[in-house]
C-alpha positions in Angstrom: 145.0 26.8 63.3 142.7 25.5 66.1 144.9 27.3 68.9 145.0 30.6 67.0 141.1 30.5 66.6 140.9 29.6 70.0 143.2 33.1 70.9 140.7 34.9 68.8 137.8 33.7 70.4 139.3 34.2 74.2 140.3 38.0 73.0 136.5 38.4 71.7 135.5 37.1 75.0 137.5 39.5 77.0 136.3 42.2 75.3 132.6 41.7 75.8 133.5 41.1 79.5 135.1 44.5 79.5 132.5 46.4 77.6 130.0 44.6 80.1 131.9 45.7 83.4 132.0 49.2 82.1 128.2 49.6 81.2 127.6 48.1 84.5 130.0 50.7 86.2 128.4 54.0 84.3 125.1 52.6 84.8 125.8 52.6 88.5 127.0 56.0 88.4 124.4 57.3 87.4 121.5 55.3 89.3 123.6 57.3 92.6 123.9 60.5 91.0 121.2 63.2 91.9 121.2 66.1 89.3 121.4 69.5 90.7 118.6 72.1 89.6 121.0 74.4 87.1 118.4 77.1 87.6 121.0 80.0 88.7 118.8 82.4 90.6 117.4 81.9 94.2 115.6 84.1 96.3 114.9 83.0 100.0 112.4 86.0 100.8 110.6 88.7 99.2 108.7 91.6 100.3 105.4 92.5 98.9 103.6 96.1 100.1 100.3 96.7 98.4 98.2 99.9 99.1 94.4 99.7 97.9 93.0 103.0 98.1 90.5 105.1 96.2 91.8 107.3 92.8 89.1 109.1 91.3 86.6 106.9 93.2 88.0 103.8 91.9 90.2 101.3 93.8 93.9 100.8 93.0 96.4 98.4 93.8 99.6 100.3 94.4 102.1 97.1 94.5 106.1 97.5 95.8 108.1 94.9 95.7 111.3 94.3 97.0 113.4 91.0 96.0 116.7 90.2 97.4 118.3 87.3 94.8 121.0 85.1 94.8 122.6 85.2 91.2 124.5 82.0 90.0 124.5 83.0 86.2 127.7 83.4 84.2 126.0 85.2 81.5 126.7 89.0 80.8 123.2 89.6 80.5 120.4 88.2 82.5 116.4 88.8 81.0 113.5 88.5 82.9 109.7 88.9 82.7 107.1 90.1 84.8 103.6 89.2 84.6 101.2 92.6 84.7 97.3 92.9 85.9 94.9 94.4 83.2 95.5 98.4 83.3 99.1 98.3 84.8 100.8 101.4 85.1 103.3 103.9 86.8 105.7 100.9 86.0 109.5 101.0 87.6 112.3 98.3 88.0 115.1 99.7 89.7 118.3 96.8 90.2 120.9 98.4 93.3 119.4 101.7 93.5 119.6 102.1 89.5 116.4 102.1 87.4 116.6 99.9 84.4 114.7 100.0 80.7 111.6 97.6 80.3 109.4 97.2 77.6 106.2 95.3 76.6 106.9 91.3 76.0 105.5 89.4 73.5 101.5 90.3 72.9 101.0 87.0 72.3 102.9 85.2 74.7 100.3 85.4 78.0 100.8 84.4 81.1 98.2 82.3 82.7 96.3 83.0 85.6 93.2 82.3 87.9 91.6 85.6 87.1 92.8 85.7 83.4 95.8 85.9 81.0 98.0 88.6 82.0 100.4 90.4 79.3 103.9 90.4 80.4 107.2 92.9 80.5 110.6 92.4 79.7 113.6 93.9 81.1 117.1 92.8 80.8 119.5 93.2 83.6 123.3 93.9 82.9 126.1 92.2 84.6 123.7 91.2 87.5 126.1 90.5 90.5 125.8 87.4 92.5 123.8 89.0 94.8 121.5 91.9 93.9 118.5 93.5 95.1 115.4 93.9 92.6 112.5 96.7 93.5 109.2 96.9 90.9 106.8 99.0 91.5 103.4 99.5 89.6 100.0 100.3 89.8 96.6 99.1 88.4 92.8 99.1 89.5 91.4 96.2 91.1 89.2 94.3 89.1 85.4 93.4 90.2 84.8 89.7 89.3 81.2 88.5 90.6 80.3 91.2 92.7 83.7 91.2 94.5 86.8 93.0 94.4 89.9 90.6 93.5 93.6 91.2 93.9 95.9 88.9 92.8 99.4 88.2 93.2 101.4 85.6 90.9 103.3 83.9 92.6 106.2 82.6 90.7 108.8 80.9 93.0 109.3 77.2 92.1 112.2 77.9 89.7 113.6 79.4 92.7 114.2 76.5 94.9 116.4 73.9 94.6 118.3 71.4 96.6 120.3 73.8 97.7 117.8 76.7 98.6 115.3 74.1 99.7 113.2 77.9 101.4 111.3 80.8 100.1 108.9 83.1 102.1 106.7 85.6 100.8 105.9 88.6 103.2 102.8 90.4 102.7 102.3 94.0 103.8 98.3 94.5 102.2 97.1 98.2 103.5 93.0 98.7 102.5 92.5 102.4 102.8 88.5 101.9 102.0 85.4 100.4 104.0 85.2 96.7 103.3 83.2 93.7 104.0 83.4 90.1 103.3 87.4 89.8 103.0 88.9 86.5 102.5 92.3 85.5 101.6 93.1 82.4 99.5 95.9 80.8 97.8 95.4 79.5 94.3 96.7 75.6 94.5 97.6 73.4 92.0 96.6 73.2 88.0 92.9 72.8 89.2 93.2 76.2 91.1 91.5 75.3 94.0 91.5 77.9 96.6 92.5 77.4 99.8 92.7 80.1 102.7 95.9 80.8 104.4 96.3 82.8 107.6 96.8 86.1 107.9 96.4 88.9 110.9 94.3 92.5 110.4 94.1 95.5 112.3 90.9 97.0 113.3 89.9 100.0 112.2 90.8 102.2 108.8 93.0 102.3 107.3 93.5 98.4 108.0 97.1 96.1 107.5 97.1 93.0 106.9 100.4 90.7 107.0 100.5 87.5 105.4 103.6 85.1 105.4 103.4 82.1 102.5 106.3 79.5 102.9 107.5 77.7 99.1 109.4 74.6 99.8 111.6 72.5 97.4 110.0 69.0 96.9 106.4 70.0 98.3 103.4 71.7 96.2 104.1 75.2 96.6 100.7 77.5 98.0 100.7 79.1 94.4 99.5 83.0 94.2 97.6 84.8 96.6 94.1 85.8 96.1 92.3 89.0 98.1 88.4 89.2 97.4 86.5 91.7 100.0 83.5 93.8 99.2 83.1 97.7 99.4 81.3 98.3 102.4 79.0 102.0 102.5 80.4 104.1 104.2 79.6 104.9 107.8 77.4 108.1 108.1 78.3 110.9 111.0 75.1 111.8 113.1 77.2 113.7 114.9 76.1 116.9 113.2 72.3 116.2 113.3 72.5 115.0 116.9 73.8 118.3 118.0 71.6 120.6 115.6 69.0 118.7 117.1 70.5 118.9 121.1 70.4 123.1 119.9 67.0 123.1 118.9 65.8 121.4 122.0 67.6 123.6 123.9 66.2 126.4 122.5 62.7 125.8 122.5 62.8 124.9 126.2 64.9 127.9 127.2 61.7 129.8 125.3 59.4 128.1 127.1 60.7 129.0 130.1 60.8 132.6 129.1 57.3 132.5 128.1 56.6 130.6 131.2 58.6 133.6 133.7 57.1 136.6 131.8 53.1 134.7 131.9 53.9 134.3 135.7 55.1 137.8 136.2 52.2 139.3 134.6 50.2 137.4 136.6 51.5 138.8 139.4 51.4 142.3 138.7 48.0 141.9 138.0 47.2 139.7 141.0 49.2 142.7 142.8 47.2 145.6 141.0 50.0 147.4 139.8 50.9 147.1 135.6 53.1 148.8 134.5 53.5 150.9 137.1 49.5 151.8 137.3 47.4 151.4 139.8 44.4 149.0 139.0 41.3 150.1 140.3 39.2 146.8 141.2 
C-alpha cells in the first residue's frame, strides 16, 4: 500500500514538473516574439498639389492627391474614409483610372482636428489589388481664423507604417495664386497640438510654389498635419498709367511754351524790323 501511494505521488510529481517546463517554454516564446502590425495597407509616399486662388473673390483650396498604396488585405472589399474641410466640394476618388461611388459618413462620427471637427466620407473600394493607385480631388474655401488664412492638411499616416514599412514621405506641391503676407508653415505635433515649423522652399514672385517634404517614421512621433497660415496682402497698384499721362502732359505744356515762346520772339522781331505782316511800319 505504501509503495503504490508512493507511485501515485511520484506520477503527481512528474506531472507538475511537466506542466512547469511547458509554461516556462511558452512563456519564453512569447517574451522573444515581436508582434507584427496586421494593418494591411502601406503607403511609402504621397503626393499632395494644392492651388489657392481667388473664386468669386474668395480663396479656395483646390487639393489633388495622389496615393500610391501597398494592399495586404484579403478581404473582397476594402472601406475607407476621408476627413473633409468645412464647405468641401467638386469631390472625386478615382482607384486605377476608374472613379468610384462615395457618400457622406456618419454625421456624428467627426474627425478631430486643430482647426475643428471635420465631417468625413466614405467610399468602398472593390477587389483593391495589392498595389493600387488612389487620386481624390476636392475643393473648399479657406477658412479665416484670427485674422489669418489657414489651410490644413490631416495628416493620417501612422496606421501606415509598420516594421516592415518603417518610411512615409509626404510631398507638398502648395501654389498661392493671390498677394500674401505673413506666411508660415507648421506642423501640428502631438495630442497637445503644438505647432512646430518645418522647412519648406518658395518662389519669388506670383503666382508662388512652395514644396514641402514631411518624413513619418515607424517608432518616432510622426510631424502630424500640416498647417498654412499667411495673410492677404493689398494688391500692388500700377503707376504706370499715371506716370505716363503725367510724362504727356508735361510734354505738352513745354512743347506750348516753346511755341508761345518762338511766335512772342518772332513778333518781336518783325516789329523790331518794321515790317508786320508784310507792312511797312512808319516810326
Amino acid at each position: 500500500m505504501n509503495l503504490c501511494k508512493g507511485k501515485l505521488q511520484l506520477a503527481k510529481c512528474s506531472k507538475t514538473v511537466v506542466m512547469i517546463l511547458l509554461m516556462i517554454v511558452l512563456l519564453s516564446q512569447k517574451a522573444f516574439t515581436v508582434p507584427v502590425h496586421a494593418y494591411p495597407l502601406s503607403m511609402p509616399e504621397e503626393h499632395i498639389n494644392y492651388t489657392i486662388t481667388h473664386v468669386d473673390n474668395v480663396l479656395w483650396a483646390k487639393i489633388d492627391g495622389t496615393y500610391p498604396i501597398h494592399n495586404k488585405a484579403i478581404d473582397d472589399q476594402l472601406p475607407m474614409v476621408y476627413p473633409t474641410p468645412p464647405g468641401t466640394t467638386n469631390i472625386s476618388i478615382i482607384l486605377d483610372g476608374v472613379e468610384l461611388d462615395w457618400k457622406n459618413y456618419n454625421p456624428a462620427d467627426l474627425h478631430h482636428t486643430a482647426i475643428g471637427d471635420w465631417q468625413m466620407i466614405y467610399c468602398v473600394l472593390p477587389r483593391a489589388p495589392e498595389s493600387f493607385v488612389l487620386k481624390i480631388h476636392y475643393e473648399h474655401p479657406v477658412e479665416v481664423i484670427n485674422g489669418s488664412y489657414v489651410v490644413l492638411y490631416d495628416l493620417n499616416i501612422i496606421e501606415y507604417l509598420s516594421e516592415t514599412e518603417v518610411k512615409s514621405v509626404a510631398q507638398f506641391n502648395i501654389r498661392i495664386d493671390a498677394n500674401y503676407s505673413n506666411l508660415r508653415i507648421s506642423t501640428v505635433f502631438g495630442s497637445d497640438e503644438v505647432l512646430k515649423p518645418i522647412e519648406f522652399t518658395v518662389t519669388d514672385g506670383q503666382p508662388a510654389e512652395i514644396t514641402i517634404d514631411e518624413v513619418s517614421e515607424f517608432g518616432k512621433p510622426v510631424p502630424g498635419d500640416l498647417l498654412i497660415s499667411f495673410s492677404e496682402a493689398e494688391p500692388k497698384k500700377d503707376y504706370s498709367f499715371p506716370l505716363a499721362a503725367a510724362l504727356l502732359v508735361i510734354i505738352i505744356l513745354l512743347s506750348s511754351i516753346l511755341v508761345i515762346y518762338a511766335l512772342l520772339r518772332r513778333r518781336r522781331n518783325l516789329v523790331a524790323s518794321g515790317n508786320f505782316n508784310g507792312l511797312n511800319i512808319l516810326p
